[in-house]
C-alpha positions in Angstrom: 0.0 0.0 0.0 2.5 3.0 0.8 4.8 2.1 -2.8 0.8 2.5 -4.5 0.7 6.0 -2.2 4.5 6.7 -3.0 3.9 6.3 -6.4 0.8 8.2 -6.8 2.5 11.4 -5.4 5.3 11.0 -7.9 3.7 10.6 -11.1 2.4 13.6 -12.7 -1.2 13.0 -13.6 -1.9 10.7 -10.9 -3.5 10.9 -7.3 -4.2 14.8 -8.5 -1.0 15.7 -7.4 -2.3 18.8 -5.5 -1.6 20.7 -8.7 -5.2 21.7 -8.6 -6.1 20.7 -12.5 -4.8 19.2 -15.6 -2.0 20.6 -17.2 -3.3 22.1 -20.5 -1.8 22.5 -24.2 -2.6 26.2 -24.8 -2.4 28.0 -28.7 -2.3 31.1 -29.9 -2.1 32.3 -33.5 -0.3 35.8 -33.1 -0.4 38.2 -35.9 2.4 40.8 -36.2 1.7 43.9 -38.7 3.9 46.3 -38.9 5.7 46.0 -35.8 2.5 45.4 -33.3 0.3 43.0 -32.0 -3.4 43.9 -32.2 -5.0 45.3 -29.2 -6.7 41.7 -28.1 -3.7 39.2 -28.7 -1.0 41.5 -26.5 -1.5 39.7 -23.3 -1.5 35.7 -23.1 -2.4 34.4 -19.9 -1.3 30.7 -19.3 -1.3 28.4 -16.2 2.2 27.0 -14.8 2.8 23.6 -15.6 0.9 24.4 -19.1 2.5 23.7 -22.6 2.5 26.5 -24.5 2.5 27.3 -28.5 3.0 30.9 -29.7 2.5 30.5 -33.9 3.6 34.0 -35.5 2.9 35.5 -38.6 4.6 38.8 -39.5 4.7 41.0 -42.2 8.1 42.4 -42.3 11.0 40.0 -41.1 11.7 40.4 -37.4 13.4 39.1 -34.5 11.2 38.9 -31.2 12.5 37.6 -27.8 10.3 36.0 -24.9 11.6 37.2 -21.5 12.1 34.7 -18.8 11.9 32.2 -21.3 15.2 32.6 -22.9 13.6 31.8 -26.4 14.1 34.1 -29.2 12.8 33.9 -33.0 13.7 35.1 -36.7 10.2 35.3 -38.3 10.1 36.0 -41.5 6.8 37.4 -44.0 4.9 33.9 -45.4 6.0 31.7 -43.3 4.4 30.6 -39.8 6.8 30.1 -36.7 5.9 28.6 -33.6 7.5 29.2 -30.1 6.6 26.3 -28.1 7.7 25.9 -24.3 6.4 24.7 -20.7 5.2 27.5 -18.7 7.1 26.7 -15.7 7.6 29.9 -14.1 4.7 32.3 -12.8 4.7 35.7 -13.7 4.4 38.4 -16.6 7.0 38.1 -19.2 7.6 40.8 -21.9 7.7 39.7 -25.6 10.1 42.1 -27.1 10.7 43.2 -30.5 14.3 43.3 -31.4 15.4 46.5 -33.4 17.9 47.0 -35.9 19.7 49.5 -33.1 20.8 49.4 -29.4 18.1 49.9 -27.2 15.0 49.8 -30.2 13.2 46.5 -28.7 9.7 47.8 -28.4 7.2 45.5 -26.2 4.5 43.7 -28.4 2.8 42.6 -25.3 2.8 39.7 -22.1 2.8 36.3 -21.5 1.2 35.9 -18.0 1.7 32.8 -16.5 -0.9 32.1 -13.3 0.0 29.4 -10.5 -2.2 26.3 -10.1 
């Protein structure tokens, strides 16, 4: 009986964990024009312990960076890209645009990760 408990608390998925819910997969088509994010898709709002996928679209080529995250991609114009990561942190997280310059990385908006 207490390897069944032992092993119930150390599986993920199992025995509930005290996580307080399932982890979830979480997508979000992001559409960058000109430099921005529209009004509704600059704040993502995620649970920790959720896997997370971030598919861009840009019109212009462009670097962005996700903060705390440590993940940075080239997106270029026709051509989907996907960020895709396990919110393990909790917090709120800038998504930068990286500029052509020092110090031109404009925030497009937040990934805000809540804890379970």
């Amino acid at each position: 009986m207490r390897v069944l408990l032992f092993f119930l608390l150390l599986v993920p998925g199992l025995g509930g964990c005290g996580r307080g819910g399932e982890v979830a997969r979480k997508e979000f088509q992001l559409t960058l024009r000109q430099g921005a994010l529209p009004a509704d898709q600059q704040v993502i709002r995620v649970h920790q312990g959720d896997e997370v996928i971030l598919r861009w679209t840009t019109d212009e080529p462009r670097s962005i960076h996700l903060h705390g995250h440590d993940i940075e991609k080239q997106l270029t114009p026709g051509a989907a890209v996907a960020m895709w990561f396990v919110a393990r942190a909790t917090g709120r997280f800038p998504i930068m645009l990286h500029g052509q310059q020092e110090g031109d990385e404009p925030i497009l908006g937040y990934l805000e990760v809540y804890p379970r």
